[in-house]
VEXDREN-2710 file (C-alpha; in Angstrom, 1 decimal):
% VEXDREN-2710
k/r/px/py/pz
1/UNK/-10.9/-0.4/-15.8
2/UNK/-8.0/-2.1/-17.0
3/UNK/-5.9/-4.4/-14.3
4/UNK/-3.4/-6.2/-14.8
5/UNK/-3.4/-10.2/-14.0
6/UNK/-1.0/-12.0/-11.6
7/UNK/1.0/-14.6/-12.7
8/UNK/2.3/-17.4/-10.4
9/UNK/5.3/-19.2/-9.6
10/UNK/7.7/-16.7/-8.1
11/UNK/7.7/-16.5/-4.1
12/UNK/8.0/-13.0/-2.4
13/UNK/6.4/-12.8/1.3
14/UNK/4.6/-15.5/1.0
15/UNK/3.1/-15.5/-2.3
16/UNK/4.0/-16.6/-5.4
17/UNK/4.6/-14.8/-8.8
18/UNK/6.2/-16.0/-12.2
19/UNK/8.0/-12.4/-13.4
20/UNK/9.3/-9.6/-11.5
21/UNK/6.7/-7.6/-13.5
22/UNK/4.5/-7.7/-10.4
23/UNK/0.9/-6.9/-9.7
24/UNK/-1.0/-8.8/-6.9
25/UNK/-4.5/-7.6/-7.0
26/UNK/-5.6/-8.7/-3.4
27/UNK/-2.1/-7.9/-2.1
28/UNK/-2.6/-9.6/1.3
29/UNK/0.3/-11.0/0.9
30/UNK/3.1/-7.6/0.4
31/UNK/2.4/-6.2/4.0
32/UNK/1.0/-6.9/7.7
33/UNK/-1.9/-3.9/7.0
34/UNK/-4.0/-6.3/9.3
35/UNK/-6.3/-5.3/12.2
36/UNK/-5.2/-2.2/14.1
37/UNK/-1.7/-1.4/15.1
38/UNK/-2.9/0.9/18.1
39/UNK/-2.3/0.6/21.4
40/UNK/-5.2/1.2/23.9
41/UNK/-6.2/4.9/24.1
42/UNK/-4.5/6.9/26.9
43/UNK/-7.0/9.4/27.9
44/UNK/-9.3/6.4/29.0
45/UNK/-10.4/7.0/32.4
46/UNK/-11.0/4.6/35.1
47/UNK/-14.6/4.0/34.4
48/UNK/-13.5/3.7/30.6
49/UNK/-11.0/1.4/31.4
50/UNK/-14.0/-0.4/33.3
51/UNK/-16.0/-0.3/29.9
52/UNK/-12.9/-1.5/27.8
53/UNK/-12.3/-4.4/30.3
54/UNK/-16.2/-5.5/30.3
55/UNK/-16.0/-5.3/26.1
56/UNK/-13.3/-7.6/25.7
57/UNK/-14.5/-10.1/28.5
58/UNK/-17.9/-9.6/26.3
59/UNK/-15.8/-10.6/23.6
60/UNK/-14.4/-13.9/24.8
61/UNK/-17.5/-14.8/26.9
62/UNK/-19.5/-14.4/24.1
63/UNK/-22.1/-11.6/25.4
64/UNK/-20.9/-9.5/22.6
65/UNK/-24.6/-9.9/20.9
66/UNK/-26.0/-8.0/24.3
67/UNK/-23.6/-5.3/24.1
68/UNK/-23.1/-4.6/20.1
69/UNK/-26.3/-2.7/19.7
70/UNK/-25.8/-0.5/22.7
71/UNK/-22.2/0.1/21.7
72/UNK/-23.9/0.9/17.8
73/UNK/-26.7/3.4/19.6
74/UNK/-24.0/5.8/21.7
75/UNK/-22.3/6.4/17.9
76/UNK/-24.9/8.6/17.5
77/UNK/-25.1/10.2/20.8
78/UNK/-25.6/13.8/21.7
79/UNK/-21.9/13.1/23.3
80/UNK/-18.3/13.3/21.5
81/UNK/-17.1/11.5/25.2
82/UNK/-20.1/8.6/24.7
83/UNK/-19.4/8.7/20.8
84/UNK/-15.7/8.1/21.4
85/UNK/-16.2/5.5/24.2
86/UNK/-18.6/3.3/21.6
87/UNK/-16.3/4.2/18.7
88/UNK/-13.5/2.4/21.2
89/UNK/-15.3/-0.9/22.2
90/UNK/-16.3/-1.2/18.7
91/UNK/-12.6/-1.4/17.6
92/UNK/-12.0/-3.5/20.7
93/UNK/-14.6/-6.1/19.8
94/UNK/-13.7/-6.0/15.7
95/UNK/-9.7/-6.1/16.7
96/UNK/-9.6/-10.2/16.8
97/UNK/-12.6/-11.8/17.2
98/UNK/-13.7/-12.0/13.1
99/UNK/-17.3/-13.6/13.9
100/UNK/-17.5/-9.6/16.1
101/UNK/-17.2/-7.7/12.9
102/UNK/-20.0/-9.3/10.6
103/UNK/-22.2/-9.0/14.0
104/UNK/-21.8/-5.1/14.6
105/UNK/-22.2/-4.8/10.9
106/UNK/-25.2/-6.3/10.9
107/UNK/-26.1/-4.0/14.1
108/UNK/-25.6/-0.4/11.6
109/UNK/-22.4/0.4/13.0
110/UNK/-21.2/1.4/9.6
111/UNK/-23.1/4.4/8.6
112/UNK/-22.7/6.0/12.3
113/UNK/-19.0/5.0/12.2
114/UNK/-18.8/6.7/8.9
115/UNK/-20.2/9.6/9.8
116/UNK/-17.0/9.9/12.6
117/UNK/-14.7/10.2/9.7
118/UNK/-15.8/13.9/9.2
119/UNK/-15.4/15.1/12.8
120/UNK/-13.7/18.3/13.6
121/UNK/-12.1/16.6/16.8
122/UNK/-9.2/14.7/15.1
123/UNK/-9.2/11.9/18.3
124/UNK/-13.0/10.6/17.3
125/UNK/-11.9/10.7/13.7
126/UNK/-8.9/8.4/14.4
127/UNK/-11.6/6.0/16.3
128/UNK/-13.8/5.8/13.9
129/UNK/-10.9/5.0/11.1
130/UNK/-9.7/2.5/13.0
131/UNK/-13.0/0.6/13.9
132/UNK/-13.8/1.0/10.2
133/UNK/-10.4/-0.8/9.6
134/UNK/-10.9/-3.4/11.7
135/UNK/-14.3/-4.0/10.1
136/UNK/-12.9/-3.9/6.9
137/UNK/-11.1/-7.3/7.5
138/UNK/-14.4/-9.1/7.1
139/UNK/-14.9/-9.3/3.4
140/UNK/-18.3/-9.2/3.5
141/UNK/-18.2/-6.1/4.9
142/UNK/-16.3/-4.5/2.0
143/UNK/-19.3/-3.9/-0.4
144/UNK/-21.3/-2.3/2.8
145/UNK/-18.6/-0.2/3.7
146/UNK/-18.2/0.9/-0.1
147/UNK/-21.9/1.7/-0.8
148/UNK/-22.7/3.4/2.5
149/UNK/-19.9/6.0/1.1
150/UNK/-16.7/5.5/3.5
151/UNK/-14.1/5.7/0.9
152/UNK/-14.3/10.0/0.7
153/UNK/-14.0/10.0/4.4
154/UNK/-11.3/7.7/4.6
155/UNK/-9.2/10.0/2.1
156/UNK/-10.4/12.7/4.1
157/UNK/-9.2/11.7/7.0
158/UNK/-5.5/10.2/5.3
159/UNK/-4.9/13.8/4.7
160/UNK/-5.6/15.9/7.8
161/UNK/-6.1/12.9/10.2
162/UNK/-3.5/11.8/13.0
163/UNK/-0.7/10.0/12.5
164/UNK/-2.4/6.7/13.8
165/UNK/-5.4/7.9/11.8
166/UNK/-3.9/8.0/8.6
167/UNK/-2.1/5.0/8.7
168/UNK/-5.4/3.1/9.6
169/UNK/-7.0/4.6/6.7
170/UNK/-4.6/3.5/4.2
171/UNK/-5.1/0.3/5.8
172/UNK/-8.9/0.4/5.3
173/UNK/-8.5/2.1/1.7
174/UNK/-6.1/-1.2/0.8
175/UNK/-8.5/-3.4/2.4
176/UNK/-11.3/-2.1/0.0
177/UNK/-9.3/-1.9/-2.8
178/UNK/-9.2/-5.7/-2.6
179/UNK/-12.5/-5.0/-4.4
180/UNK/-11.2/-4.7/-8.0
181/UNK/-14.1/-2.6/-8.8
182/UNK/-13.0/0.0/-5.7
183/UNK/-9.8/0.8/-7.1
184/UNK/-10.5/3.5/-9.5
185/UNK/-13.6/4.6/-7.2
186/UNK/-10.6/5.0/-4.9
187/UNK/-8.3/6.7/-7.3
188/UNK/-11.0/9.1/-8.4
189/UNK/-11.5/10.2/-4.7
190/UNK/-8.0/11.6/-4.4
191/UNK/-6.7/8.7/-2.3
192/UNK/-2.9/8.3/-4.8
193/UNK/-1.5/12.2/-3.7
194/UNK/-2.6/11.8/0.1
195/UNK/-0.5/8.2/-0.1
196/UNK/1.8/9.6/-2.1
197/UNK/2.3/12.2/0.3
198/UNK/2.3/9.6/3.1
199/UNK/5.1/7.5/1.5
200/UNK/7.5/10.8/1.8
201/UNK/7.0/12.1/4.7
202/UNK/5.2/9.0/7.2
203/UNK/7.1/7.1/9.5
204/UNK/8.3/3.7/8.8
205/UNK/5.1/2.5/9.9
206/UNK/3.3/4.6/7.2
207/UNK/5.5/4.2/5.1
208/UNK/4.8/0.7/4.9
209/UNK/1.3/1.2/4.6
210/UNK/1.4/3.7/1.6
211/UNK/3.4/1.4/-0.1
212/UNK/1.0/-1.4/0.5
213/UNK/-1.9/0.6/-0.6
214/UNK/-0.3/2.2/-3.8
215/UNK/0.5/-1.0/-4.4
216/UNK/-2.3/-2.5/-4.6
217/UNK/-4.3/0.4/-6.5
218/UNK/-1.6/1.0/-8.7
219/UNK/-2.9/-2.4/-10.7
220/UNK/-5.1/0.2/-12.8
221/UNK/-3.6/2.3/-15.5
222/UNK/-5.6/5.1/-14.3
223/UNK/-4.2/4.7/-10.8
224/UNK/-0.3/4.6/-12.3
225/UNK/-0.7/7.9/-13.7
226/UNK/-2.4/9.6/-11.0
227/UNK/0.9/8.5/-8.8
228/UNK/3.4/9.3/-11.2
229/UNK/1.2/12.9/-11.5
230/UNK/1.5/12.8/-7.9
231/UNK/5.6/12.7/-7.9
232/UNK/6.1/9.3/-6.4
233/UNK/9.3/8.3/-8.1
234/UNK/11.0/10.6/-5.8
235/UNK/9.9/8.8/-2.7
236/UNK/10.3/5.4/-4.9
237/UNK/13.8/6.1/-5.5
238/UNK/14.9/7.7/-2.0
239/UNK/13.4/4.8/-0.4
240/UNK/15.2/2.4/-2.8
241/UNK/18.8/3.9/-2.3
242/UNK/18.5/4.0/1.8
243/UNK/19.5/-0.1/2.4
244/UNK/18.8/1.1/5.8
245/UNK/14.9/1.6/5.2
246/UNK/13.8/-2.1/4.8
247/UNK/11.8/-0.1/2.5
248/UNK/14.0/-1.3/-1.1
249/UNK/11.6/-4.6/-2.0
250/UNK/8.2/-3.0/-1.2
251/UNK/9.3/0.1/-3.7
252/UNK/10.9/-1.9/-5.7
253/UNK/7.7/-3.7/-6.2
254/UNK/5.8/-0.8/-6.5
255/UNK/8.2/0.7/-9.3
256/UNK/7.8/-2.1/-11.1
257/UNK/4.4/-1.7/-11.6
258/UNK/5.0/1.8/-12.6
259/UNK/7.3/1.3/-15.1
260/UNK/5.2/0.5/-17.9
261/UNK/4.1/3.6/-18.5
262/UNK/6.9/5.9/-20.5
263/UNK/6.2/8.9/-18.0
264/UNK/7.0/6.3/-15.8
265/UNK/10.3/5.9/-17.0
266/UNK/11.8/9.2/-18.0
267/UNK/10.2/10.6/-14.2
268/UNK/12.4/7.6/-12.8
269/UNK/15.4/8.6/-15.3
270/UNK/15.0/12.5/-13.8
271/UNK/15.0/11.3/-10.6
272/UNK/18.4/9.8/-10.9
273/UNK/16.8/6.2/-10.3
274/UNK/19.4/4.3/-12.5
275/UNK/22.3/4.5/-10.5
276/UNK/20.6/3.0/-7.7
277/UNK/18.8/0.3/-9.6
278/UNK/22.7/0.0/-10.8
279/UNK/24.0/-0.1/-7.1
280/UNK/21.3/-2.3/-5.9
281/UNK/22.6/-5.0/-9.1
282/UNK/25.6/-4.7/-7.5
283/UNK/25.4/-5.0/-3.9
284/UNK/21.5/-5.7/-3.0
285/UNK/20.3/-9.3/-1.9
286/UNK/19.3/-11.5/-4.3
287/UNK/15.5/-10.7/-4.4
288/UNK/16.9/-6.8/-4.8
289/UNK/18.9/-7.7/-7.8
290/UNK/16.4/-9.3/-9.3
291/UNK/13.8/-6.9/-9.0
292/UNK/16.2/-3.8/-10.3
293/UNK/17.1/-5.9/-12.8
294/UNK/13.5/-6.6/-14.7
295/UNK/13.1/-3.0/-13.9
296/UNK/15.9/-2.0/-15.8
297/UNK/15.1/-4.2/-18.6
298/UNK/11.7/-3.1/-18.4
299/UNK/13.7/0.5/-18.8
300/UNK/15.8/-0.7/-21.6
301/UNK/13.7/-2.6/-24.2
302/UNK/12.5/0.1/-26.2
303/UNK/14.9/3.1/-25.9
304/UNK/18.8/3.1/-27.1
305/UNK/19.0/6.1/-24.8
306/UNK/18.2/4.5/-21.8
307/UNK/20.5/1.5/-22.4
308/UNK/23.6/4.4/-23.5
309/UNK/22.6/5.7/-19.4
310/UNK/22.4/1.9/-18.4
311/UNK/25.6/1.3/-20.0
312/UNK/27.7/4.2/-18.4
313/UNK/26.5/3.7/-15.5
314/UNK/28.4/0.3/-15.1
315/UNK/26.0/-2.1/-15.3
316/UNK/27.0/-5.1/-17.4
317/UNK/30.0/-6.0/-14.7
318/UNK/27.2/-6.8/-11.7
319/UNK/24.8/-8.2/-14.3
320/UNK/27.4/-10.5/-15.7
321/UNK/27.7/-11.5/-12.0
322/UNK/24.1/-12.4/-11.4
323/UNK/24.3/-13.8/-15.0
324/UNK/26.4/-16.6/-13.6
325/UNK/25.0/-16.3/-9.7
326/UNK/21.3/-15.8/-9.5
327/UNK/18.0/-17.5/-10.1
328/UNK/17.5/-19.3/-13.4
329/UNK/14.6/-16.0/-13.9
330/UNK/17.3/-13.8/-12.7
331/UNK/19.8/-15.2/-15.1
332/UNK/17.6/-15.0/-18.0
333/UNK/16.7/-10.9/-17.2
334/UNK/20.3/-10.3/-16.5
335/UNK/21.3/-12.3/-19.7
336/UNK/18.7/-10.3/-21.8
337/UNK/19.6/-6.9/-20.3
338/UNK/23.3/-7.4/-21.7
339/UNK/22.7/-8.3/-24.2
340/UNK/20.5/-5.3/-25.6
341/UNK/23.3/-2.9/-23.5
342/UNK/26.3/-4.6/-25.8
343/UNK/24.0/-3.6/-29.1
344/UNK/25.8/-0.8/-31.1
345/UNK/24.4/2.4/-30.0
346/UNK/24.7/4.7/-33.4
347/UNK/23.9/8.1/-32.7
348/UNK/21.0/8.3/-35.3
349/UNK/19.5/5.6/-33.2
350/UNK/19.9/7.4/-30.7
351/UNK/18.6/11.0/-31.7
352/UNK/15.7/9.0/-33.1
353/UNK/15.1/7.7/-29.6
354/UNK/15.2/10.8/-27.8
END
């Protein structure tokens, strides 16, 4: 497995990173993907709302160790109405209380929780996701989770799950991927076209969480081609060119780890990617302009064709602004960039490049 090592020294939601060639192998830092986003469940009847009550005063009074193995037996119950019910205090009790989530490990919630992932009724599914997720955030859970086979059923359920559903799943599949052994286990299982899928056509929400997770597994090689196979430069680039997303920076960052790879680069070039990397120099914030332009230079270093597109499309007037404007890193790529788009562009070189 090859995966690529994180420099320091650059700062970008709260981590820091020396190049815009960026690949943050925990990523804990490039999205909220935390605990749960759900709100409580509205079928919940009064006696479940009893239950849900009595679990999170459990919680707080610290009676959790009474109620975690009953909560851990009804997973496995004759019942989808008990099954859901336990599947629901679990969650509750994992959701913020972190000491709560080793405990009902250690109680075999996992396998039965596991085994929710491959319900036909889509509502226990989405409990079970999200209990796993919330389990997840304990990382000595990660290996348990792993090994007791969660990660099929968690791609399973990212592609015909709910909405909430497959947004916690990404959640949990980024969460294991922190694992850098899990990431190509996670690849192999299908995981890059479901996300993939999830970046074009989620909500903002899950949009945000596809991103996070490609992120993340998109450190392997492997990983970069499977989501380049899987068409993400479309998505990558639609995302980039709507300001209005507050999607740009996270698939920004994503591209950039893409872009190393030369099917990479000509899918962004067919995709129409450079006049938005182009606009974004121009008129994005500073962390924007920065990021397109090491992308761009990543684009340009080794093809005269790619710097003749570069070229027409206007670049060198905004990169002679953030020449002169930016950061002393953003300076240097915008300095580099113009300098390889001013180098004579013969047309032998150029038929040689193509």
């Amino acid at each position: 497995m090859e995966t690529e090592k994180i420099p320091t020294g650059f700062t970008y939601l709260g981590r820091n990173f020396s190049d815009l060639n960026i690949n943050d192998n925990s990523s804990s830092a490039f999205s909220d993907c935390n605990s749960d986003r759900s709100g409580e469940f509205s079928s919940a009847t009064s006696e479940s709302r009893r239950k849900l009550w009595l679990s999170c005063a459990s919680a707080a009074d610290d009676f959790s160790d009474e109620i975690i193995p009953h909560l851990v037996s009804e997973l496995e119950s004759s019942s989808v109405d008990d099954q859901k019910q336990a599947a629901m205090e679990i969650r509750l009790l994992a959701k913020n209380k972190p000491e709560n989530r080793l405990k009902i490990a250690r109680a075999g919630a996992i396998k039965p929780l596991i085994s929710l992932l491959n319900s036909s009724d889509l509502q226990l599914q989405e409990y079970g996701v999200t209990a796993i997720l919330n389990l997840s955030l304990c990382d000595e859970n990660k290996d348990h989770i792993t090994s007791s086979g969660a990660i099929k059923p968690l791609v399973r359920a990212l592609k015909i799950g709910t909405s909430t559903a497959r947004e916690n799943a990404a959640c949990a599949l980024l969460r294991l991927s922190q694992v850098d052994e899990n990431k190509s286990l996670i690849g192999r299982s299908g995981a890059i076209p479901a996300l993939v899928d999830l970046l074009e056509n989620g909500g903002i929400r899950a949009k945000k969480d596809a991103s996070t997770a490609l992120y993340s597994l998109c450190s392997v090689k492997e990983n970069k081609i499977r989501a380049v196979e899987a068409g993400i430069m479309k998505p990558l680039i639609e995302l980039m060119a709507d300001f209005g997303s507050h999607m740009v920076d996270k698939s920004a960052f994503v591209l950039s780890l893409l872009v190393s790879l030369p099917e990479a680069r000509s899918a962004l070039v067919d995709e129409e990617g450079i006049p938005v990397l182009v606009e974004i120099v121009e008129v994005g914030s500073h962390r924007q302009k920065e990021i397109a332009a090491a992308i761009l230079l990543q684009l340009c270093e080794d093809s005269v064709v790619y710097r003749t597109m570069v070229a027409r499309e206007g670049a060198i007037p905004p990169l002679v602004a953030l020449s002169q404007s930016g950061t002393s890193r953003a300076k240097r790529k915008a300095e580099t960039l113009i300098e390889l788009l001013r180098q004579p562009r013969s047309g032998n070189a150029a038929a040689r490049d193509i």
